[in-house]
C-alpha positions in Angstrom: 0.0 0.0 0.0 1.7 3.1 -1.3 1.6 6.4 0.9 -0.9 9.3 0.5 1.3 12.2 -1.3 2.1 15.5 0.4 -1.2 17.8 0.0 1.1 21.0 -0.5 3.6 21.7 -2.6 6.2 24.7 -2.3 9.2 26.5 -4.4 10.9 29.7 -3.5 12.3 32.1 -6.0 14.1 34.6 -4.4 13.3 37.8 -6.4 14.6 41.9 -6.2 18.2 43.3 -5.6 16.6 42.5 -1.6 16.4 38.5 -2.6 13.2 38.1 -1.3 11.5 34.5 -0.5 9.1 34.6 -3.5 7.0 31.4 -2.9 4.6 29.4 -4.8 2.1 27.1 -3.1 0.2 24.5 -4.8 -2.6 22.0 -3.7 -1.2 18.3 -4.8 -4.7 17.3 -6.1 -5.5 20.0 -8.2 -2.0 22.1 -9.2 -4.3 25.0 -8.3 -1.4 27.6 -6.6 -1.3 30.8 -4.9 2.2 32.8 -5.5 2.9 34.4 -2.5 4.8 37.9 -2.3 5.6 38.7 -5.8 8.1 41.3 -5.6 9.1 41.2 -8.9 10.8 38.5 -11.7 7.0 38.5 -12.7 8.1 36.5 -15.8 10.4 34.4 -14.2 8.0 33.3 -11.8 5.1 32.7 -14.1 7.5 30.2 -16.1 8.1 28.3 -13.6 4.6 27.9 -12.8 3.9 27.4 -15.9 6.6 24.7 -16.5 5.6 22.7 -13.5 2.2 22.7 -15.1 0.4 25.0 -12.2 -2.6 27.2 -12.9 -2.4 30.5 -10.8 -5.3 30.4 -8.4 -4.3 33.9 -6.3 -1.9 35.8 -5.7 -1.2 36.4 -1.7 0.3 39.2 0.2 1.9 39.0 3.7 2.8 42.7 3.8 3.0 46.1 1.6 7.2 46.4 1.3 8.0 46.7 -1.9 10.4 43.5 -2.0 7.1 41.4 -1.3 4.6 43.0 -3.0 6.1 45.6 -5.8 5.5 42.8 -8.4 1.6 42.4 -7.7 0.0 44.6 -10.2 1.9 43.2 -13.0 1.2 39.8 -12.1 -2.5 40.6 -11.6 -2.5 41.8 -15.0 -1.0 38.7 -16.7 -3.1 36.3 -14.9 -6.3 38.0 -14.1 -6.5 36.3 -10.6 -7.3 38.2 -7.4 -4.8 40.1 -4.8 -5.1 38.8 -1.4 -4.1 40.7 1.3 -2.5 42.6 3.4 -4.1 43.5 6.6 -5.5 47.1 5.5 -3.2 48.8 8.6 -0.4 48.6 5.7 -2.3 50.5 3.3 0.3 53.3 3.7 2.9 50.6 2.8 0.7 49.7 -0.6 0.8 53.5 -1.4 4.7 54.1 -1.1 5.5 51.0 -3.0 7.1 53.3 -6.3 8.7 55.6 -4.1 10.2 52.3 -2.3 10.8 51.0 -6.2 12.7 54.3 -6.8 15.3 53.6 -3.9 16.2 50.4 -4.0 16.4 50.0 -7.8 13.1 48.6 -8.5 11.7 50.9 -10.5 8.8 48.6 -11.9 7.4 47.9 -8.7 4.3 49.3 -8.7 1.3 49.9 -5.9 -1.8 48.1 -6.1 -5.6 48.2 -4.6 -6.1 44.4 -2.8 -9.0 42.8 -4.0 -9.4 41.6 -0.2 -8.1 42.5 2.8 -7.2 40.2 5.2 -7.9 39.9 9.3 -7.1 37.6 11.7 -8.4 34.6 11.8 -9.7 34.4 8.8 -9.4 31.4 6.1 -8.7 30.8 2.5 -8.6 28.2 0.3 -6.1 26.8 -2.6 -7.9 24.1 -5.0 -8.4 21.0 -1.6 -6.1 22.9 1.2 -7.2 24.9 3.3 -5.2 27.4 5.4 -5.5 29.9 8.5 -4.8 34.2 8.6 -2.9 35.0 11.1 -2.6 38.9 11.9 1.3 39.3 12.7 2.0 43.2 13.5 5.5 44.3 14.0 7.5 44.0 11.3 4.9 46.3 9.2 1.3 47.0 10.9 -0.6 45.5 8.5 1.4 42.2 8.3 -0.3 38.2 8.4 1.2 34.9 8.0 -0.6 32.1 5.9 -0.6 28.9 7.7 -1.8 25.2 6.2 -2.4 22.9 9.2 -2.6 19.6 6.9 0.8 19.8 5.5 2.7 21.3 8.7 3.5 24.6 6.9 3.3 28.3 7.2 5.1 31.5 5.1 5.2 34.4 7.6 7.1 36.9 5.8 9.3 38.9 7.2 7.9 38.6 11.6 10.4 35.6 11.9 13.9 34.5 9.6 16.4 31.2 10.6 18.5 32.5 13.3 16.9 36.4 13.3 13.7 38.3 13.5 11.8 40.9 11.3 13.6 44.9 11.4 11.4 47.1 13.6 13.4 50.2 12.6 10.4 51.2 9.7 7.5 53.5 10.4 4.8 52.2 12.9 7.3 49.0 13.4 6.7 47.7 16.7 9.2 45.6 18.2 7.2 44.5 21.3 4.2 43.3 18.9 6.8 41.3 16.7 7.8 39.4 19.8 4.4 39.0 20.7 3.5 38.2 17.1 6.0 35.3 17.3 5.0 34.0 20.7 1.5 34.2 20.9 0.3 33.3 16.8 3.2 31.4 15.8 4.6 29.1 18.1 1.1 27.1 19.3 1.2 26.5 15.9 2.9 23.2 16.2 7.5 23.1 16.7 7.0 20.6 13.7 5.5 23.3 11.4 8.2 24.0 8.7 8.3 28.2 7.4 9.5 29.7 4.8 10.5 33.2 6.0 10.9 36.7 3.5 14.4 35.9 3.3 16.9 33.2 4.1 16.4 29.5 4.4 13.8 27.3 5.3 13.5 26.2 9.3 10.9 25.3 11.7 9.7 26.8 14.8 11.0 24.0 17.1 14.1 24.6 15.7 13.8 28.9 16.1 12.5 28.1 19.5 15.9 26.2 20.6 18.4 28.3 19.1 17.1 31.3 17.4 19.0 34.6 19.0 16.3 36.6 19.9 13.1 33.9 20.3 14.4 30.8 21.2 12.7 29.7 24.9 15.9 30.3 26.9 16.4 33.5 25.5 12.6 35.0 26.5 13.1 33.5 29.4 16.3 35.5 30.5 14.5 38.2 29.4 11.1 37.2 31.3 9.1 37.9 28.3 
């Protein structure tokens, strides 16, 4: 008796002079994906989907920096599909996205109006899977994780990377709320849930919570958070 296959699958393209975690989601049974965080390599990143034989279901935003979402529009406008998220509290994000473009030498990266905004707790869908919101401010305001429960994955953007955290040096960055972000929506999530952050490699949070340098256990402990 052979084994059920894996209900998700997952490939990263880093995209932008910032190399960010580009990452395409797909539901096993159907090839129906979601690319979440286009920042750009629009073209690159629709060949691959389309090589792999994928049909772009929706395209998913964790926040409003340009490195994750400066690609959007375009990509909207070659597939047709809808723009999920963010949280609307990164609205002002959304809106600064060309001037971002303009400084970091993206100069395609374009704004964009979400077809839905996202809040916490709520759910989506991707062809059988179905997967959780999770509202994750710090980082940016406005910023949410997507988390499958089935297949032992979440991509949570730029709140947690291997080894590090998100920057809370932006405006309305919170550091306090990142920590809280990580402690209180991602970790009862499960140590064996596997993440692929905004940048960096792959880990999981068991392995963040026994080593990472600013959220593994010991080190909230020390710091009696």
């Amino acid at each position: 008796m052979s084994a059920s296959p894996a209900p998700l699958g997952v490939f990263v393209t880093p995209v932008t002079p910032l190399q960010q975690n580009c990452t395409v989601v797909w539901c096993t049974a159907t090839n129906r994906c979601a690319v979440i965080d286009p920042g750009g390599a629009v073209d690159a990143v629709l060949g691959e989907v389309a090589r792999r034989g994928l049909g772009v279901e929706a395209i998913w935003i964790t926040h409003g920096h340009l490195d994750h979402a400066g690609g959007a529009a375009e990509m909207q406008e070659k597939t047709g599909v809808e723009i999920i998220g963010p949280h609307p509290a990164d609205q002002f994000w959304i809106d600064g996205i060309a001037a971002q473009g303009r400084v970091y030498g993206v100069p395609e990266a374009r704004g964009f109006t979400p077809t839905r905004w996202l809040a916490d707790g709520d759910e989506l869908t991707l062809g059988d899977t179905r997967w959780q919101v999770f509202h994750t401010p710090g980082h940016t305001p406005g910023h949410v994780i997507f988390h499958c429960a089935e297949a032992r994955f979440a991509q949570v953007g730029d709140v947690l990377f291997r080894g590090s955290v998100g920057r809370t040096d932006f405006p309305q960055s919170d550091p306090q709320a990142l920590i809280r972000s990580i402690i209180d929506k991602l970790w009862p999530l499960g140590d064996d849930v596997t993440f692929v952050p905004g940048h960096g490699p792959v880990s999981t949070f068991g392995q963040e919570r026994r080593d990472n340098a600013f959220v593994a256990d010991r080190v909230l402990a020390a710091a009696r958070i």
